[in-house]
C-alpha positions as CSV (number, residue, x, y, z in Angstrom):
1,X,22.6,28.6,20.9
2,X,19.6,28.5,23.2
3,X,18.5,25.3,23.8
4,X,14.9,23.7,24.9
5,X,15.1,25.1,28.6
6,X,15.9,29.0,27.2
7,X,12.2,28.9,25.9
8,X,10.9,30.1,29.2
9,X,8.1,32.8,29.7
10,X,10.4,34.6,32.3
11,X,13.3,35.7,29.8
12,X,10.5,36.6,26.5
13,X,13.5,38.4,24.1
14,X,16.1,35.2,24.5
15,X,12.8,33.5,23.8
16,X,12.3,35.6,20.3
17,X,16.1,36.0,19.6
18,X,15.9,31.8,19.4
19,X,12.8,31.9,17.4
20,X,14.6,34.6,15.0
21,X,17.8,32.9,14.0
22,X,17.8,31.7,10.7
23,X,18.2,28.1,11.4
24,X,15.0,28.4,12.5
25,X,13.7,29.0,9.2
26,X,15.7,26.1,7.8
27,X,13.4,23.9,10.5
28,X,9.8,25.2,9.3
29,X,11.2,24.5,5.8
30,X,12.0,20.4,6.9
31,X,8.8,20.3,8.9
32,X,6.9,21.3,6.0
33,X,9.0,18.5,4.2
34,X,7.7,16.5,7.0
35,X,4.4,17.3,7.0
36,X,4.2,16.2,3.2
37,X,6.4,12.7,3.6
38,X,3.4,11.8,6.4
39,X,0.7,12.9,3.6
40,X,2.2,10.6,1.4
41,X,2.3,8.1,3.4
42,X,-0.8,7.7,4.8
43,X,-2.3,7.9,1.3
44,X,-0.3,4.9,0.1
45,X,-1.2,3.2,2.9
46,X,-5.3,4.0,2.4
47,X,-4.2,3.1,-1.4
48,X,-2.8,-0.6,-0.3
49,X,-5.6,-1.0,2.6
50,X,-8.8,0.4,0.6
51,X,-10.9,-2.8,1.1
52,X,-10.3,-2.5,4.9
53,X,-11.8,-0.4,7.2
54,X,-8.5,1.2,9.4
55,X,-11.0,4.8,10.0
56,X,-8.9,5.5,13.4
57,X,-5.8,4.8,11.8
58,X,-6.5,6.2,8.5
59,X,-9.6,8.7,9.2
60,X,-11.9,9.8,6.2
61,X,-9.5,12.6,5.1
62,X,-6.2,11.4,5.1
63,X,-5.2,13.9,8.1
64,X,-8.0,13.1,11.0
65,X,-6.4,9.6,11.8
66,X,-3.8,8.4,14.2
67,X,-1.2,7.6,11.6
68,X,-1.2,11.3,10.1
69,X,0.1,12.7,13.2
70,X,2.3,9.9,14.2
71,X,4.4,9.6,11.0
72,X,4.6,13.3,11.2
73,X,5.9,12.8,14.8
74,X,8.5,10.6,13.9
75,X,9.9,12.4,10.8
76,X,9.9,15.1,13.1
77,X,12.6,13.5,15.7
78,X,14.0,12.3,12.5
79,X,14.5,15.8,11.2
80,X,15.9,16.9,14.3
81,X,18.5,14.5,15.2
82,X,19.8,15.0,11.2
83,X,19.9,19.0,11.4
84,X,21.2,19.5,14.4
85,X,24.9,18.7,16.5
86,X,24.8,18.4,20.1
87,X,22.0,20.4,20.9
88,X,18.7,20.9,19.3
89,X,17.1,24.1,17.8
90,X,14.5,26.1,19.8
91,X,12.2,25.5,16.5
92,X,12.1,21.9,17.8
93,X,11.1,22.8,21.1
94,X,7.7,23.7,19.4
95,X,7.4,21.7,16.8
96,X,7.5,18.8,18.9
97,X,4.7,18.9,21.5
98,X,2.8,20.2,18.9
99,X,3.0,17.0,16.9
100,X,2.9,15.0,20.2
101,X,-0.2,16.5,21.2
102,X,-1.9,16.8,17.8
103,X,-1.6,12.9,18.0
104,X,-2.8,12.1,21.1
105,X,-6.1,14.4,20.1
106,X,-6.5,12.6,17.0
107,X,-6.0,9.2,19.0
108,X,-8.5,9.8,21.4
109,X,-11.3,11.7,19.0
110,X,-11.7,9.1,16.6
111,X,-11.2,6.2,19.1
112,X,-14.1,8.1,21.4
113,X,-16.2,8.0,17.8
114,X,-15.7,4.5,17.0
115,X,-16.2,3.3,20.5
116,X,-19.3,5.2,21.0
117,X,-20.9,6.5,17.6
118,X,-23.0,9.2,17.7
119,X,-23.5,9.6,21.6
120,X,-24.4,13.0,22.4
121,X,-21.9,13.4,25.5
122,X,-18.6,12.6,22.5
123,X,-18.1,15.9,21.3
124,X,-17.9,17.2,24.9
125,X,-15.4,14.6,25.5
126,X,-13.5,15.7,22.0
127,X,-13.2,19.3,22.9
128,X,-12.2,18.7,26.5
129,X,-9.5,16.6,25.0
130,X,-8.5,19.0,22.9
131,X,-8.7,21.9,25.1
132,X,-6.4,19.9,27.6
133,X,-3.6,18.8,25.4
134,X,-3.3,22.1,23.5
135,X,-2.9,24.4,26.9
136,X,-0.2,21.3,28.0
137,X,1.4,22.7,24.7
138,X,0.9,26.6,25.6
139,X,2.5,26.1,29.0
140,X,5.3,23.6,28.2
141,X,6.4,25.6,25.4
142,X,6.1,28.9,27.7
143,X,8.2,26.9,30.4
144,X,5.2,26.8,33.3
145,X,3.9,23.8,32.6
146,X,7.0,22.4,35.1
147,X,6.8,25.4,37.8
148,X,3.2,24.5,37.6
149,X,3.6,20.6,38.3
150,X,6.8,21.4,41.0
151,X,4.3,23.2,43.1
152,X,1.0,21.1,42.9
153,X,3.7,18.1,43.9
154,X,4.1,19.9,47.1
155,X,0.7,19.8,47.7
156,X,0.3,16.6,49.6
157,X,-1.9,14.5,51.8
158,X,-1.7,10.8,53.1
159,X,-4.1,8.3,52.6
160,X,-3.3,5.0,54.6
161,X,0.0,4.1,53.9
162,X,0.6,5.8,50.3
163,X,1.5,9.8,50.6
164,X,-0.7,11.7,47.1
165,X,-0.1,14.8,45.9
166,X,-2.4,16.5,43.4
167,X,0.1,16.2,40.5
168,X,0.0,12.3,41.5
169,X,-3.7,12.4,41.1
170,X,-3.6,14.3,37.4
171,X,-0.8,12.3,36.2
172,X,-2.7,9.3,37.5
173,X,-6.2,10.9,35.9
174,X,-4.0,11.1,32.6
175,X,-2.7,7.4,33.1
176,X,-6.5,6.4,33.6
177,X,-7.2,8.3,30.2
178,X,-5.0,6.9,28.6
179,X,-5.4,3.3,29.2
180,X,-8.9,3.6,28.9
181,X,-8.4,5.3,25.0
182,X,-6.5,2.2,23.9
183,X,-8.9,-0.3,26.3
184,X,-11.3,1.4,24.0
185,X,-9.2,0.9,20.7
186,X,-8.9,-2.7,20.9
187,X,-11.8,-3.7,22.0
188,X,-13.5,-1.4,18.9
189,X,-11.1,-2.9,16.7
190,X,-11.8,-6.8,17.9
191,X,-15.8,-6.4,17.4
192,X,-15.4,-4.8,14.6
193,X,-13.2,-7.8,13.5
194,X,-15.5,-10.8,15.1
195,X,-19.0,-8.9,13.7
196,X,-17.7,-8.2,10.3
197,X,-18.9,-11.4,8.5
198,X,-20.8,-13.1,11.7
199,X,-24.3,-13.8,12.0
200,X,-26.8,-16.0,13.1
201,X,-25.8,-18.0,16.5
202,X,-21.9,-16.9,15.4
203,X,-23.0,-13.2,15.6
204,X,-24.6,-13.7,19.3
205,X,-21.1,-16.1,20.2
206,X,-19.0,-13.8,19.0
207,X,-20.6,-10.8,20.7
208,X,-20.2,-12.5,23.9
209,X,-16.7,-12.6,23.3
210,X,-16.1,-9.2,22.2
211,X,-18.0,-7.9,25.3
212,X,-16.1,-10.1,27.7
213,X,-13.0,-8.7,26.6
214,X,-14.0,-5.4,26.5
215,X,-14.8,-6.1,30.7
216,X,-11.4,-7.6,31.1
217,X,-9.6,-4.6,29.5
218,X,-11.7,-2.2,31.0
219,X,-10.7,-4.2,34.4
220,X,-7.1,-4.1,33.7
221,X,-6.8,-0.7,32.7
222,X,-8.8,0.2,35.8
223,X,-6.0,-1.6,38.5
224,X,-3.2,0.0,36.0
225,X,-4.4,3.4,36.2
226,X,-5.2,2.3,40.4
227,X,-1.4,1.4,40.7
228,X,0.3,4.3,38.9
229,X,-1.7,6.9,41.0
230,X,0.1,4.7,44.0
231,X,-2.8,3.0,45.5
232,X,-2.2,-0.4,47.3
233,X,-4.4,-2.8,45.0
234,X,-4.4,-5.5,48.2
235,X,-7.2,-2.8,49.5
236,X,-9.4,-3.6,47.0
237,X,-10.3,-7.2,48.7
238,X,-12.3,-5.5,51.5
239,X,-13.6,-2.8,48.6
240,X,-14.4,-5.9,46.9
241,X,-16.2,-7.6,49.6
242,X,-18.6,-4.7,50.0
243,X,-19.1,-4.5,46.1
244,X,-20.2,-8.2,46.1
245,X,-22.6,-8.0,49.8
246,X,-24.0,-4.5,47.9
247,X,-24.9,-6.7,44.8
248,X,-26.2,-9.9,46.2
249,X,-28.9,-7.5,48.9
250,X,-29.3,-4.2,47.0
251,X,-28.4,-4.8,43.1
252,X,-29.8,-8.6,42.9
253,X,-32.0,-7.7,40.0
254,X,-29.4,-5.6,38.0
255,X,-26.9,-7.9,38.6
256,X,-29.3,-10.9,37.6
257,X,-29.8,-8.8,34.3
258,X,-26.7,-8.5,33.6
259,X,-25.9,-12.1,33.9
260,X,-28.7,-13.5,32.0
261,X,-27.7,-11.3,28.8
262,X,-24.3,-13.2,29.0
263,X,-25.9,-16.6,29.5
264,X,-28.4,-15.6,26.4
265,X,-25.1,-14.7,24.5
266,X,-23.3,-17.9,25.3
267,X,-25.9,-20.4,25.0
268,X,-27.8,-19.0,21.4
269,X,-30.7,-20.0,22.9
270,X,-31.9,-16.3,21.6
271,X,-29.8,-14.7,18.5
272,X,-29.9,-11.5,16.7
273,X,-32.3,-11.8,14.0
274,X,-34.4,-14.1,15.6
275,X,-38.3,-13.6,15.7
276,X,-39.6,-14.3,19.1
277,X,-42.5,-13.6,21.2
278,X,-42.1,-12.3,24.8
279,X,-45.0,-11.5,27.3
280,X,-47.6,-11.2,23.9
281,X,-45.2,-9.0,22.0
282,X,-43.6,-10.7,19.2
283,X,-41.2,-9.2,16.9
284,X,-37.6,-9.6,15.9
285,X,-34.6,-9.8,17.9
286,X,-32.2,-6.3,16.7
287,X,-29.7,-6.2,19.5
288,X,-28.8,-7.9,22.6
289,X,-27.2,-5.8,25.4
290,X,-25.5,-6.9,28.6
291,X,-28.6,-6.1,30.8
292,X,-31.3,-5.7,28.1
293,X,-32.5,-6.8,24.7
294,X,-34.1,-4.9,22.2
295,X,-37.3,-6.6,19.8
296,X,-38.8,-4.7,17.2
297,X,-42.0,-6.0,16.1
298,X,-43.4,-5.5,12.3
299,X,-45.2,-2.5,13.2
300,X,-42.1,-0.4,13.9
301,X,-42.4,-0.8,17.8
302,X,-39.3,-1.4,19.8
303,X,-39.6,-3.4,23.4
304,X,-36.8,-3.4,25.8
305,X,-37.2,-6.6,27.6
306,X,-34.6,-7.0,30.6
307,X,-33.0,-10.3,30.3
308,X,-33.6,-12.1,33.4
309,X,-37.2,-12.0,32.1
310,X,-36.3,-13.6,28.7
311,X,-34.6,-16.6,31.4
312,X,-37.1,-17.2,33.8
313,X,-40.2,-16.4,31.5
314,X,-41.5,-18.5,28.7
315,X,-40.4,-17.3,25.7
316,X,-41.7,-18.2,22.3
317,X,-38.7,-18.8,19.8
318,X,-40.3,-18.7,16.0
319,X,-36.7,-19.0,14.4
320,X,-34.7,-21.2,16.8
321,X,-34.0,-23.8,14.1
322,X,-35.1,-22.5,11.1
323,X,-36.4,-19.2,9.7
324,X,-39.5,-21.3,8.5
325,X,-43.2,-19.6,9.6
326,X,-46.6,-20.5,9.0
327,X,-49.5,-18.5,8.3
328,X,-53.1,-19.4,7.5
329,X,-56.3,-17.6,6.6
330,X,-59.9,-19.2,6.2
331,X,-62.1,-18.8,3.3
332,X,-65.8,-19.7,3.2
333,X,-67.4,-20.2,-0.5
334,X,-71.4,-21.3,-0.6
335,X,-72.2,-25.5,-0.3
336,X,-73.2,-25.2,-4.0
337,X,-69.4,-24.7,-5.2
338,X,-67.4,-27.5,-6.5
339,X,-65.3,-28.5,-3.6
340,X,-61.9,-29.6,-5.7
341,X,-62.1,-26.4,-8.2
342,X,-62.0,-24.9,-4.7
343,X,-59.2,-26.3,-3.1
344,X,-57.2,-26.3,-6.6
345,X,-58.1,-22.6,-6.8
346,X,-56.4,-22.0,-3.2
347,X,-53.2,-24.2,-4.0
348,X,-52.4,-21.7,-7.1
349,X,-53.2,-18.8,-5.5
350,X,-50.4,-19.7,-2.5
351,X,-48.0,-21.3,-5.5
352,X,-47.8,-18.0,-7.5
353,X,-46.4,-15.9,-4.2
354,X,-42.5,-16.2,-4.4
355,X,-42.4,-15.7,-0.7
356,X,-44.2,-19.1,-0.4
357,X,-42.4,-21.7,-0.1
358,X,-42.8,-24.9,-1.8
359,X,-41.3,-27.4,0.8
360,X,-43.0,-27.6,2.7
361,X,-45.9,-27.1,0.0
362,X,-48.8,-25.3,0.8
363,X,-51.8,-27.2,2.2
364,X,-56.0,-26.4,1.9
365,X,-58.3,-28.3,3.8
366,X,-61.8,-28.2,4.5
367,X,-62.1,-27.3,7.8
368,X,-65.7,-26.9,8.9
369,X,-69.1,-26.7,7.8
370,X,-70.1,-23.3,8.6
371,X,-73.9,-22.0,9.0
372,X,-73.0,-19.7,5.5
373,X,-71.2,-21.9,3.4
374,X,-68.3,-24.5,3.6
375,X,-65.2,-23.3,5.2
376,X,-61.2,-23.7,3.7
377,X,-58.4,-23.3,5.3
378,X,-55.2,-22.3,3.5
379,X,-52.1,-22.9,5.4
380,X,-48.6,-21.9,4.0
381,X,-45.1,-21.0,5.0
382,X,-42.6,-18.2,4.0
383,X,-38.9,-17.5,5.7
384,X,-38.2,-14.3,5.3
385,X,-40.8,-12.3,8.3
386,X,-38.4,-9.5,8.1
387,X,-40.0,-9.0,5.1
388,X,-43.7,-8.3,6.8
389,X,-46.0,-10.8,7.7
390,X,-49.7,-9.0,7.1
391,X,-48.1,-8.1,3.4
392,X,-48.2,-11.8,2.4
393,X,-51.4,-12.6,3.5
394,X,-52.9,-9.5,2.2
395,X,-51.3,-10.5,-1.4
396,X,-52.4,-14.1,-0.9
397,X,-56.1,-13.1,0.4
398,X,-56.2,-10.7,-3.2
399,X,-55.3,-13.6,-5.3
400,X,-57.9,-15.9,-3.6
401,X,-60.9,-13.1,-4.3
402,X,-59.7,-12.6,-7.6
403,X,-59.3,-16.2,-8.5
404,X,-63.2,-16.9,-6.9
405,X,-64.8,-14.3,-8.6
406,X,-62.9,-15.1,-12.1
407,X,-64.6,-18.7,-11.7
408,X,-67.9,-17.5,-10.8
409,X,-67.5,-19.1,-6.9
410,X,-70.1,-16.7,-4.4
411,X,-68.2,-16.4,-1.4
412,X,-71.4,-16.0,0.9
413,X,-72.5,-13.3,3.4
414,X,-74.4,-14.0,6.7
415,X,-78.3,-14.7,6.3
416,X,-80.8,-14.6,8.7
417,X,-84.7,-15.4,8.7
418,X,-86.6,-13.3,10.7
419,X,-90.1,-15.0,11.9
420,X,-92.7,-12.3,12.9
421,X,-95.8,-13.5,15.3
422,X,-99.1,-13.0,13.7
423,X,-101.7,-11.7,16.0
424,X,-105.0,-14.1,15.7
């Protein structure tokens, strides 16, 4: 029987004589078995897990996840060491980088599309990978993908005291890869495990967190993929050295950015969802990145405010200990009107907003004597900004009017006298 190594390019009718014998049809038959057993599976599996979210293990249709391909893999090795003796079937010889390679797509697809969302630069990334593994396939199966590696090991060159070669560097570029897909996997998988339920200050602690460790695994993978390409690590002091003199006289500010996001992070003196006001723009707090954070005011209007200014500028914190906010608005009614039906009128129009709150209670006072009539102010506070704040006041204003004009109050408008000379 021809084995794995008869499936060469060179000898094509051994190749097909293989392919032809009818235990190879016996093979397609317990892959298809196969194939359905890893279905199955995975369904029961998305049947047991459906409250949690497993979309890189599971995928959205059953057979774009990880596990799809890698129970299929298994059965696979499982089918072969049960239908064959001493040496396995040509079939196999297929089958199997097939499945291999069909796994390692779907790995790094949906890891790429969790890790990164909806970046435009993804599906470049997905069909690359899938280019790549599927032509490691085409020329294993063919028998060049190891005449192919033999001679691009030949091609060598020495840097300092380690001797590369190119397959060195693409085996090292695939190590890199590789590491850098499962860096991206569990660090993916731990914020999406730390964010799930967090908010407030433990959303902004718990951030910090899951972007530290992303850094350290990022690091690691980085002096793995360093040391399997053959490269003396000890050289990365000096590189190191430089790194740090380039940062401390050329990348101060950057690297002064990026610090301050992970002081923000770690002290909550700023959180997500927090309404602040930076440099007179005011709005909510949606996201805070290592070198920047992102506000959004009421309007609609997103400011990206680096964070060494949110640490060395004065920044107004509306929500740093409560959600609470005040608002006010001034009403003037003409010196003729009952000055208690006035305020009373005021208190129930605040009282019947639901957004108002009632502790602390709303408060009227009469704030000034104007030169048209006798000025109120209402003052009141609400939690929920988020909400809109002009909204409120708009609603609140209405009320007042309508509740003035039911009781027959004039709110006055500006008079003037005008005194003519007369000529004698």
């Amino acid at each position: 029987m021809a084995g794995l190594k008869s499936l060469s390019i060179a000898d094509p009718l051994a190749w097909l004589s293989a392919l032809a014998r009818a235990e190879s049809l016996q093979v397609l038959i317990a892959f298809a078995m196969c194939v359905f057993l890893a279905w199955l599976m995975v369904w029961g599996i998305r049947k047991a897990f459906a409250d949690q979210a497993l979309s890189i293990l599971l995928g959205k249709r059953l057979i774009d996840g990880v596990l799809f391909p890698t129970f299929l893999l298994a059965l696979t090795f499982a089918a072969r060491t049960l239908l064959t003796d001493a040496q396995p079937s040509p079939m196999f010889g297929i089958l199997l980088p097939v499945c291999i390679s069909l796994a390692l797509i779907r790995l790094g697809v949906k890891v790429l599309q969790v890790a990164f969302h909806e970046a435009p630069f993804v599906r470049v990334l997905e069909r690359t990978i899938s280019w790549i593994a599927w032509l490691a396939v085409v020329l294993w199966v063919t028998g060049v993908l190891p005449l192919i590696l033999d001679e691009l090991d030949q091609i060598r060159w020495k840097v300092g005291g380690s001797m590369l070669s190119v397959r060195t560097l693409l085996e090292g570029a695939l190590t890199a890869g590789l590491v850098l897909i499962v860096t991206l996997w569990i660090s993916a998988a731990l914020e999406s495990s730390l964010l799930k339920s967090a908010k407030g200050s433990d959303l902004s602690l718990r951030k910090v967190i899951s972007n530290t460790v992303r850094a350290l695994l990022m690091f690691v993978g980085l002096l793995l993929a360093l040391s399997s390409v053959g490269i003396d690590l000890t050289a990365l002091s000096v590189l190191g050295g430089a790194v740090g003199v380039g940062i401390g006289f050329g990348l101060q500010k950057l690297a002064a950015n990026y610090v301050s996001g992970f002081v923000i992070l770690a002290e909550r003196s700023m959180r997500i969802g927090d309404n602040v006001k930076v440099d007179q723009f005011e709005g909510c707090i949606t996201d805070i990145k290592a070198r920047y954070t992102v506000i959004r005011s009421p309007a609609g209007r997103e400011s990206i405010v680096p964070n060494e200014m949110l640490i060395t500028q004065r920044v107004e914190n509306l929500s740093l200990t409560d959600a609470k906010v005040s608002q006010s608005t001034v009403v003037t009614v003409a010196y003729d009107a009952s000055v208690d039906q006035v305020m009373a009128l005021l208190h129930a129009a605040c009282r019947a907003q639901a957004r108002v709150l009632t502790e602390p209670p709303p408060s009227v006072a009469l704030s000034a004597f104007g030169a048209d009539g006798l000025e109120f102010t209402v003052s009141y506070w609400f939690e929920d900004p988020a909400n809109g704040v002009l909204n409120l006041k708009s609603d609140i204003n209405r009320a007042i009017l309508q509740s003035l004009r039911e009781n027959g109050i004039e709110i006055p408008f500006p008079q003037r006298v005008v005194h003519m000379p007369t000529k004698s």
